[in-house]
C-alpha positions in Angstrom: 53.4 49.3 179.4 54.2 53.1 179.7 57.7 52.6 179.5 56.9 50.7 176.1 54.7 53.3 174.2 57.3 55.9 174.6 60.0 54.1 173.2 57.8 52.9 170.5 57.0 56.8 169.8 60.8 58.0 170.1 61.8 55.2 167.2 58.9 56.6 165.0 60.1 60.5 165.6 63.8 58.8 164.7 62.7 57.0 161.2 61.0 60.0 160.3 63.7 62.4 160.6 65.9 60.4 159.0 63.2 59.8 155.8 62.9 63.4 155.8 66.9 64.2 155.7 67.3 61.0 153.2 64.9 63.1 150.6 65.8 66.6 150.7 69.8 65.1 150.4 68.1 63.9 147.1 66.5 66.6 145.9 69.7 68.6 146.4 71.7 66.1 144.3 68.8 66.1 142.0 68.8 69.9 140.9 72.8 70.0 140.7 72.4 66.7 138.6 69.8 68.8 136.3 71.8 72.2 136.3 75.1 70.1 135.1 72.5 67.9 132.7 71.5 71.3 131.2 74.8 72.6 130.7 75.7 69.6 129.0 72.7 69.5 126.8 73.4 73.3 125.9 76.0 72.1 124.6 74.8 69.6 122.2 72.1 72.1 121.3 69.0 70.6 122.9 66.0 72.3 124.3 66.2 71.4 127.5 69.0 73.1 128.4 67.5 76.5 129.2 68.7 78.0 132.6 72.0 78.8 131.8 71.5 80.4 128.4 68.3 82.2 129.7 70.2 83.9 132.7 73.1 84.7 130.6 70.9 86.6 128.2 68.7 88.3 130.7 71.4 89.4 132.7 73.3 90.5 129.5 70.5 92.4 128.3 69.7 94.2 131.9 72.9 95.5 131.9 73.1 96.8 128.4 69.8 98.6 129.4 67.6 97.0 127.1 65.2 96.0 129.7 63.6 97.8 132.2 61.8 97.3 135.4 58.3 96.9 133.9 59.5 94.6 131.1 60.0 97.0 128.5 62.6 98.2 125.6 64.5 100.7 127.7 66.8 103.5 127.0 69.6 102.0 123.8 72.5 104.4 125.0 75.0 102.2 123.1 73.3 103.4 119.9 73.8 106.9 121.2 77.4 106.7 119.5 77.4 105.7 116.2 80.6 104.2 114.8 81.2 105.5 111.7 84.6 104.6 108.9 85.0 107.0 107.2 87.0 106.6 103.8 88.9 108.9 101.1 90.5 108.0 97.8 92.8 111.4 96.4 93.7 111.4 92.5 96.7 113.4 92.9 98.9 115.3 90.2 102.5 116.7 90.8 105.5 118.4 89.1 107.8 117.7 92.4 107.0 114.0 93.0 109.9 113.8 95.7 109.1 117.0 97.3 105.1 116.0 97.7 105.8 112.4 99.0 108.0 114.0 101.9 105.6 116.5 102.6 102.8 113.6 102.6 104.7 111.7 104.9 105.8 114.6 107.3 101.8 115.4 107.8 100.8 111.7 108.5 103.5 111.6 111.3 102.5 115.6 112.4 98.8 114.6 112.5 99.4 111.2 114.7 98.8 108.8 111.8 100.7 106.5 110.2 101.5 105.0 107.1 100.2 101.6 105.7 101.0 101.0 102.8 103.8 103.2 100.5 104.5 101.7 96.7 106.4 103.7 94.3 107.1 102.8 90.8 108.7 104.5 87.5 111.9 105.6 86.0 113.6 102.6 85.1 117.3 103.3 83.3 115.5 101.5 80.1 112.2 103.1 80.0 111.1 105.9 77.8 109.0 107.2 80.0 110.7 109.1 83.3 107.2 110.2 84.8 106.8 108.1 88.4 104.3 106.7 90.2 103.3 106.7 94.0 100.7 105.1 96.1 99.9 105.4 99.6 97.3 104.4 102.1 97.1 106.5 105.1 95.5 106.2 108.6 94.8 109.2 109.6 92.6 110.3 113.3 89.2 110.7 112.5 89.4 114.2 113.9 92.3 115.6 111.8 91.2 114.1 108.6 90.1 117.7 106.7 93.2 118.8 108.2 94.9 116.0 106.6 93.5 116.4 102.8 93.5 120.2 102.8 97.1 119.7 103.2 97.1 117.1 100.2 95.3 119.5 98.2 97.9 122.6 99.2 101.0 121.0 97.9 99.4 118.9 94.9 96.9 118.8 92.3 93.9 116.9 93.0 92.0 116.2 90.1 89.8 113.4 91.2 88.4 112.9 95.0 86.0 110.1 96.5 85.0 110.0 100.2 82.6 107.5 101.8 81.1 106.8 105.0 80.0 103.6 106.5 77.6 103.6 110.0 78.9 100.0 111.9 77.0 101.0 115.1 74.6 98.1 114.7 76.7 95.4 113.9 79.0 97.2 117.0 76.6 96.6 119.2 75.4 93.3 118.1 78.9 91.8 118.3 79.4 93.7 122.0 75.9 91.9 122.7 76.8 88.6 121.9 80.3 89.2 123.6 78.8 89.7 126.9 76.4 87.0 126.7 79.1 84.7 126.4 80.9 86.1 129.0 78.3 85.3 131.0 77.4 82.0 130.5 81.3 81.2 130.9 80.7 82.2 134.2 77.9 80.6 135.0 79.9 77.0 133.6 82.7 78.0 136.0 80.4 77.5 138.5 79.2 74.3 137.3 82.2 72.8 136.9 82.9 73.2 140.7 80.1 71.0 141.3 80.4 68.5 139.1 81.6 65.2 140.1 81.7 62.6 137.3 84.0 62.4 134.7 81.9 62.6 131.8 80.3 65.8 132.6 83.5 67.6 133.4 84.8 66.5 129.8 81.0 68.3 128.4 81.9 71.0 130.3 85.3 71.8 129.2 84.7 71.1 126.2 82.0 73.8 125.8 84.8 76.2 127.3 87.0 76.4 125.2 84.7 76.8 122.9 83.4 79.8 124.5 87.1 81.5 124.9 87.7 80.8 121.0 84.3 82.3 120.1 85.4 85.7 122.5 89.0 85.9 121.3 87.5 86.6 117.6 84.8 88.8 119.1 87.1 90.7 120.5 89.5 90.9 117.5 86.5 91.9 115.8 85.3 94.6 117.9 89.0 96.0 118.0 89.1 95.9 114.4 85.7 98.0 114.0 87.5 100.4 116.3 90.2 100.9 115.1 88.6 101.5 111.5 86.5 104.2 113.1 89.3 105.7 115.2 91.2 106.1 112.2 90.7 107.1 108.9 91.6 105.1 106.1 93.1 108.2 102.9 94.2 106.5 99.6 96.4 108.9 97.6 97.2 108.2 93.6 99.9 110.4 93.1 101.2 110.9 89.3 104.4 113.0 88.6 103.5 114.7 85.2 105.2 118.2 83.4 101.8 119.8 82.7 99.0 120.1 85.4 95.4 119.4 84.7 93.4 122.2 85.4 90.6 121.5 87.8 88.7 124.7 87.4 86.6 124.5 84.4 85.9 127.6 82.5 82.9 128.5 80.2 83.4 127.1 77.1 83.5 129.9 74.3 85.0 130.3 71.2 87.6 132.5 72.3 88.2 130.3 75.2 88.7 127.4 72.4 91.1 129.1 70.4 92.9 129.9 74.1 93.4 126.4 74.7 94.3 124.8 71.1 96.8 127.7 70.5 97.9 126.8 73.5 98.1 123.4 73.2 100.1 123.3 69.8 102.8 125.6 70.9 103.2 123.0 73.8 103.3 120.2 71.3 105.8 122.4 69.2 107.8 123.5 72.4 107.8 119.7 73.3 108.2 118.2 69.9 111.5 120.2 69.4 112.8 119.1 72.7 112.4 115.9 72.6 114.4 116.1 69.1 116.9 117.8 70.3 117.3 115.1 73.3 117.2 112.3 70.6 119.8 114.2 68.0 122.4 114.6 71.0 121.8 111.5 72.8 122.4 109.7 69.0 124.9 112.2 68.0 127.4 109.4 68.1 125.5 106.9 65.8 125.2 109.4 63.2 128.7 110.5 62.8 129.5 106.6 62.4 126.6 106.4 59.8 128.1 109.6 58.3 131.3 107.9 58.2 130.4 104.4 56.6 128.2 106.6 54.1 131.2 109.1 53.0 133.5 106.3 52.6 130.8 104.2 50.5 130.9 107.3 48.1 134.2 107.6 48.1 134.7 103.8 47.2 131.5 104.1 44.5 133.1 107.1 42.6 136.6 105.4 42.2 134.5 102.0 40.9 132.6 103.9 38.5 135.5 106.1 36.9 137.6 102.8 36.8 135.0 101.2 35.1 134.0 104.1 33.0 137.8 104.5 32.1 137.9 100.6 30.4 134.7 101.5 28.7 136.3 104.5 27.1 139.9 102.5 26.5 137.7 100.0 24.2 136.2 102.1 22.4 138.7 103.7 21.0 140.2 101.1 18.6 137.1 100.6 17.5 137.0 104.2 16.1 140.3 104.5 15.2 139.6 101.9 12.2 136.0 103.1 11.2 138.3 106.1 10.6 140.7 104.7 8.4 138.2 103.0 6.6 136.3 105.8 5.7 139.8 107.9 5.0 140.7 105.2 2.1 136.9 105.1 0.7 137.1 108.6 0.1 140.7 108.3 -2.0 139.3 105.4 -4.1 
């Protein structure tokens, strides 16, 4: 009877243990079932799905020191440097246009920058006009840029200059932000996707991958972009070739001062005006000696037709008063 109780308790100790081992085996399988269920539904954009995208952001905002310890807005040292682009548009006039574009070029190259964008345009062999035209865009280091358009402004005229400046430090930050949160939750799905078994989750789950690395590669093209904007300096440079400078210093306007500037004015005009004739007079020299020609011999020609003509006119005539004379001669003997 003994002998028959404690076999009867050892089976009970048995089933128990093995309940017991049978449920927590469950309730492992459960929670991976539900962390690969909420990747998934993160995914598809339901509500459940919370764990992954929580950790992701608090983990991402921990490091970027936006929360501290007591649950707080910490210390933002991100916004501590501001990203700033900086722009500059030059309005440039010159009387040496090839001598100012090397010596534009030759300080991009001195100052570490480089060159963009170079369009030069004028001078055709038809065109009346022989003034060019040049324009450049230049990226110049943040750091040199007064260097860089003092030197503009030493070997050419600038008449009209436009800077701007343009503070990308938020939208920086934001796109850093969202950057690291997926690089976080990528993670977090690499580790999912070791424990997932079935088929159809592993499809959710790569799926959602790629996703993530196409959203990062145009982050990060982004965020290069913003840096290099602010690293270097964008500097837009009209450059006209012209024979008379503007002046950029205006003076008081007098009356003196007006008769300065028209006198001067008209003996340009004059000065130019007799050039440009004696350009055109030498340049058609050869179409007026033809003219000359063609004109001489159509005198020539016209004076011959006339006294030709004017000789018949004087050959009839003369019958004519030959016998009015005679007639008169024998009136007057009658």
């Amino acid at each position: 009877m003994r002998k028959f109780k404690i076999v009867s308790i050892f089976t009970m100790v048995v089933l128990m243990v093995f309940v017991n081992t049978a449920c927590a085996s469950k309730g492992v399988k459960n929670d991976m079932a539900k962390s690969s269920y909420d990747a998934i539904q993160y995914e598809n954009g339901y509500e459940g799905a919370t764990e992954v995208r929580d950790e992701a952001k608090t983990e991402e905002a921990s490091d970027n020191g936006l929360i501290s310890t007591s649950g707080l807005i910490g210390n933002t040292e991100n916004l501590s440097m501001d990203k700033i682009i900086t722009t500059v548009d030059l309005e440039v006039e010159t009387e040496d246009f090839d001598n100012l574009i090397s010596t534009i070029k030759d300080e991009i190259i001195r100052l570490g920058g480089y060159d963009e964008k170079t369009e030069i345009s004028g001078r055709r062999y038809y065109s009346r006009s022989s003034s060019r035209y040049g324009y450049i865009v230049a990226r110049i280091p943040k750091e040199r840029l007064k260097e860089f358009v003092s030197a503009v402004k030493e070997n050419g005229n600038v008449y009209n200059e436009t800077s701007s400046s343009e503070n990308v430090t938020l939208q920086y930050v934001d796109t850093e932000s969202r950057k690291k949160s997926l690089e976080i939750e990528q993670e977090r799905l690499f580790g999912l996707l070791e424990k997932t078994e079935t088929l159809e989750d592993i499809v959710s789950l790569e799926s959602r991958l790629s996703s993530i690395r196409h959203e990062l590669q145009m982050l990060e093209t982004e965020l290069r972009t913003i840096d290099n904007k602010v690293d270097y300096s964008t500097v837009t440079i009209h450059i006209s070739e012209v024979e008379r400078l503007t002046p950029t210093t205006e003076e008081k306007e007098t009356v003196f001062t007006r008769i300065k500037v028209g006198f001067s004015d008209t003996i340009y005009d004059i000065s130019e005006g007799l050039k440009d004739f004696i350009v055109w007079f030498v340049v058609n020299l050869p179409y007026l000696i033809i003219w000359a020609l063609i004109i001489a011999l159509g005198v020539v020609v016209s004076r011959k037709f006339y006294k030709k003509i004017k000789g018949k006119k004087i050959s009839a005539k003369l019958p004519t008063e030959q016998a009015g004379v005679k007639i008169n001669k024998e009136e007057s003997d009658k």
